[in-house]
matplotlib code that plots the C-alpha trace (Angstrom):
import matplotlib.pyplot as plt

x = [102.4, 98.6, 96.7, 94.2, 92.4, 90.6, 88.1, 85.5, 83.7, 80.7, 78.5, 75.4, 74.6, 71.4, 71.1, 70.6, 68.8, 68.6, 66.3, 66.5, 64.1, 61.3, 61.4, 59.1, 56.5, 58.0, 61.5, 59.8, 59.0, 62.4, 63.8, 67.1, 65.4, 63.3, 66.2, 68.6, 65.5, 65.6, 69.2, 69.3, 66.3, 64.1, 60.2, 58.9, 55.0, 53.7, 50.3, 48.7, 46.8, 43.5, 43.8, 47.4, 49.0, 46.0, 45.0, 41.4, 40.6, 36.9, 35.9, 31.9, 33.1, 35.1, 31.7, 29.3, 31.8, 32.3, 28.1, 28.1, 30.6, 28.6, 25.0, 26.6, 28.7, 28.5, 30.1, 31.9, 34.1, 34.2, 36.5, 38.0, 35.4, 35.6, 36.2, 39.2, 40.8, 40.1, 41.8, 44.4, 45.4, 44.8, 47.2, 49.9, 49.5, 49.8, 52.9, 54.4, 55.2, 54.2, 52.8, 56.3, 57.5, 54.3, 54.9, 58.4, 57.6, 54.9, 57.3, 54.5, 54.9, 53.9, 50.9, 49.3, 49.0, 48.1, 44.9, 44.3, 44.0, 42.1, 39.7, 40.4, 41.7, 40.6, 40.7, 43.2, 43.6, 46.6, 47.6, 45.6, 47.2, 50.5, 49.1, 47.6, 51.2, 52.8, 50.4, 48.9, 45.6, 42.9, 41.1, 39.8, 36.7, 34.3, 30.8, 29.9, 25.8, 24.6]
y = [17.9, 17.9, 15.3, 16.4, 13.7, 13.1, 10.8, 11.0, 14.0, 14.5, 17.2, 18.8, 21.0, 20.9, 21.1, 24.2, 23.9, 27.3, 27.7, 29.6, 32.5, 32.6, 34.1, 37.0, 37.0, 40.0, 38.2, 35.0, 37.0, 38.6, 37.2, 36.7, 34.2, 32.7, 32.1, 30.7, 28.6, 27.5, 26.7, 24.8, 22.8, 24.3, 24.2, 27.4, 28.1, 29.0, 30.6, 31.6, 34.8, 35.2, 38.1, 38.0, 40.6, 42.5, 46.2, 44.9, 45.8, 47.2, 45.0, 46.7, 49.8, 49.9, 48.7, 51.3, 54.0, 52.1, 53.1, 55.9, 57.4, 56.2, 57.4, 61.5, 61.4, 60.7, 57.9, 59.9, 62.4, 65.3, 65.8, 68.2, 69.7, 70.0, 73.4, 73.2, 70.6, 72.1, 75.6, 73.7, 71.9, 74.8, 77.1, 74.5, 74.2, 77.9, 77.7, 75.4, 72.7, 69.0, 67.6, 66.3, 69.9, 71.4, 69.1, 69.8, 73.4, 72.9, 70.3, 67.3, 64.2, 64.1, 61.8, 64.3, 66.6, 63.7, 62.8, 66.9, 66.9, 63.4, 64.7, 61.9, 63.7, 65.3, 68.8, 70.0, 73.9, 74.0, 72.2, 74.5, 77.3, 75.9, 75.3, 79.3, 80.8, 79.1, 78.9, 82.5, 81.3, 81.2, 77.4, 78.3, 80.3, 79.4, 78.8, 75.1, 74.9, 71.0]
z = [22.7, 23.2, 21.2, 18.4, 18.0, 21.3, 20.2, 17.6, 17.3, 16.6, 14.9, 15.8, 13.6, 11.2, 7.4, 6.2, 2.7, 0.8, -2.2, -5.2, -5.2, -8.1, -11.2, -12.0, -14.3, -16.4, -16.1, -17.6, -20.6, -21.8, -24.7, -23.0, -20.6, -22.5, -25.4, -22.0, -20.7, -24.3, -24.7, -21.2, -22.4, -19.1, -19.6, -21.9, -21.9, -24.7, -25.8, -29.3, -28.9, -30.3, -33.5, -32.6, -34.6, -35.8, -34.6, -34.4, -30.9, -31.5, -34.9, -33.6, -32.9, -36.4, -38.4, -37.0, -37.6, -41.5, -42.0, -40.1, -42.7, -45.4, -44.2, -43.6, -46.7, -50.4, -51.4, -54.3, -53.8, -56.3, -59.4, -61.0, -63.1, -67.2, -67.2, -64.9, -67.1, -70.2, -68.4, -67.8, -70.9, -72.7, -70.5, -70.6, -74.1, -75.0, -72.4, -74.9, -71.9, -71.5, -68.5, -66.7, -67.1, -65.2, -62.5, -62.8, -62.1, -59.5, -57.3, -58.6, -59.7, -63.3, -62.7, -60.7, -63.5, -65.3, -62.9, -63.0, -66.8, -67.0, -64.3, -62.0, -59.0, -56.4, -56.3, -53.5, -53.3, -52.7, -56.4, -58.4, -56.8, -57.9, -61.2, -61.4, -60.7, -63.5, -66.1, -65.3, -65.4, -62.7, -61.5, -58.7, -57.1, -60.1, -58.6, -60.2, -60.9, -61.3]

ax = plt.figure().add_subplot(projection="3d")
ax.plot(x, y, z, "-o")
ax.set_aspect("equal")
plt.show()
């Protein structure tokens, strides 16, 4: 039999060292990396943003546009005028309903009628028409002379 061991042997080979390749930047931002990197106690950067969580972007842009606004329109938008709300109260009364039934009738929330009769809101067209097919009574197309 042939002997194995024929002496001492010897190696000549070289180390071979491999490295890990980077991270990318967008991997370094997913939660599930960042909560790992966490867990293993690995080094986590991290930065407070300035306005962090606001949708100011443009606070200039946002102030001209603020007076801008203000110099082209009036500051107070029109009501419903005295004679609409008397029209109004006076249909609904005759109709023998309360406000909450109007509103019922108009698909409204009662406060709207409310604001209508109180001459707090604002006149939307769309409303008084509602309001003219149940009560039978016309609110709109008066020509209002200040």
């Amino acid at each position: 039999m042939p002997n194995r061991n024929p002496g001492a042997v010897a190696q000549d080979w070289e180390p071979v060292v491999l490295h890990k390749a980077r991270p990318k930047a967008q991997d370094l931002r997913d939660p599930k990396a960042v909560n790992q990197a966490l867990r293993t106690g690995g080094q986590v950067q991290t930065i407070k943003k300035f306005d962090a969580g606001s949708n100011k972007k443009h606070v200039a842009t946002d102030l001209n546009a603020r007076k801008l606004d203000e110099a082209a329109e009036p500051a107070a938008l029109e009501r419903v005028s005295v004679e609409v709300r008397q029209a109004i109260q006076k249909a609904r009364i005759a109709k023998k309903m309360s406000q909450a039934e109007l509103a019922k009738q108009i698909n409204e929330r009662p406060q709207v009628v409310q604001e209508y009769e109180n001459g707090k809101a604002v006149p939307s067209q769309a409303v008084l028409a509602k309001m003219e097919r149940v009560l039978g009574v016309k609110l709109r197309g008066k020509v209002v002379h200040k």
